[in-house]
Steps between C-alpha positions, in 0.01 A plus 500: 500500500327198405505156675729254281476120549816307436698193565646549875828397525807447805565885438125577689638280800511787723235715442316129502612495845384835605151399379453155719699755810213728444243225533700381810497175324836290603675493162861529526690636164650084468102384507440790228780359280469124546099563409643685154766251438207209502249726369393738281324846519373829456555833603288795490728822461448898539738768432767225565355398799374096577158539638335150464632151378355181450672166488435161414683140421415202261478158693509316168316482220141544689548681815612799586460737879473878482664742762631776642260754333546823720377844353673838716247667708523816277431318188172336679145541294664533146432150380862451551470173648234332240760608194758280709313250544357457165837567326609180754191299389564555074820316586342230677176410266584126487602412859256461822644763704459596894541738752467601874270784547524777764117670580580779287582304173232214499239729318748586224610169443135387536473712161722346313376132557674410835270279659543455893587122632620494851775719737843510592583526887833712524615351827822668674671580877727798554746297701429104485531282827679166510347266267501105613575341131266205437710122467427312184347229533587157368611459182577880501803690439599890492788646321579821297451515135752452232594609164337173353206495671324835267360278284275289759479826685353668220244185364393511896427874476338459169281196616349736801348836267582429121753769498833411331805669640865329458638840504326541879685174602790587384525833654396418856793175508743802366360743747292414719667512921354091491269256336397199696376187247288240734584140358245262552583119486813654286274694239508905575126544582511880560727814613505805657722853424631753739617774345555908530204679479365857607551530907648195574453156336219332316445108500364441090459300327352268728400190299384128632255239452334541856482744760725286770761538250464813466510584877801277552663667188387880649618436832849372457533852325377681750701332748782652379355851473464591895507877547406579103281649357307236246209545278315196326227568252223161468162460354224495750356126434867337462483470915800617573405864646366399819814287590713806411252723778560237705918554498427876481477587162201694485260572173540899472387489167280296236498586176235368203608254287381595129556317213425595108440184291490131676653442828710209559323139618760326725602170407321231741743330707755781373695810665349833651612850558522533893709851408536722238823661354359827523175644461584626156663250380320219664 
């Protein structure tokens, strides 16, 4: 039977899952579903049966990240994965759209007008060691997140990669196990998210104007993660990596950053990305 190409939807949740188990990527079924519910995708289907997906979410009118894109070993060497990822494109022709590249994908995406900019270090420990927290320093204050702080949350996020994502915000200070907001002389200069994810827990976003806010901001979270399992995802030049060695987080993975269109120029003076949501979603 032939290979049909359709919108995926919660009902391929499962099968979804057996895919990423198959990989041995981390993916639990709740990371399949809270991708979807953000998202959008597509599923590749034969004889009833999900063999390859693609997935990817619009930041806003002008950027967009593209993920998840997993073809079954027996459906390899068909072209399988190009008609995904084309079908993903047509939907995105007007945004700037990026993704994290394994070894295997980059010459694909190379093909359809990904252009390579930098890597991802996928930093993790098994079973994390106490953590000493960082102290603010003067004029510095910690706290958790509230209700009414998505809208700064979300103009902070913006300011640091152009992507626009309310609906992010909003579903980490739902969901999320903690959000810490860093106030600076009484302004919120930055924030990090512990959440769920795959093993253990992930710290991401991670998003702050310098990379000693950043630290302090990473290590009160980790401080209260002894014994866990804890995954943080951060592009190589942001600085942060070789702290997170340094605690015992090592790099076991670093993934190409591609983009299709024109990457995002930081705002001088503004925030940065110090950790990603995810490495599909960015």
């Amino acid at each position: 039977m032939s290979i049909q190409l359709r919108v995926m939807n919660e009902g391929d949740l499962d099968q979804a899952f057996v895919l990423t188990q198959q990989l041995k990527w981390p993916h639990r079924r709740a990371d399949w579903q809270q991708a979807l519910q953000l998202g959008e995708g597509v599923a590749a289907e034969r004889d009833g049966e999900l063999i390859g997906t693609a997935l990817c979410w619009r930041w806003g009118r002008d950027y967009a990240t593209l993920g998840l894109v997993i073809v079954a070993d027996a459906a390899q060497g068909k072209g399988i994965g190009q008609q995904l990822m084309q079908s993903v494109l047509d939907t995105l022709a007007d945004s700037n759209v990026r993704l994290h590249a394994t070894e295997a994908g980059k010459g694909l995406y190379e093909k359809l007008g990904f252009v390579a900019i930098g890597k991802v270090q996928q930093h993790q420990c098994r079973e994390l060691g106490g953590i000493i927290a960082e102290l603010p320093a003067a004029g510095q204050q910690l706290r958790d997140a509230q209700a009414n702080d998505a809208e700064r949350l979300t103009l902070l996020d913006h300011q640091a990669h152009g992507q626009y994502r309310p609906q992010l915000i909003a579903e980490l200070l739902s969901h999320a196990e903690r959000v810490r907001v860093l106030e600076q002389d009484g302004d919120i200069a930055g924030f990090a998210c512990v959440r769920r994810f795959g093993h253990g827990y992930s710290i991401g976003p991670i998003i702050a104007h310098s990379l000693p806010q950043a630290i302090l901001l990473v290590s009160q979270s980790l401080s209260d993660l002894s014994g866990q399992f804890v995954r943080i995802d951060t592009d190589a030049v942001s600085g942060l990596g070789e702290w997170l060695s340094a605690q015992g987080l090592v790099a076991v993975d670093a993934p190409t950053i591609m983009v299709k269109g024109t990457p995002w120029q930081p705002v001088a003076g503004g925030t940065q990305v110090f950790g990603l949501m995810t490495q599909a979603m960015g």
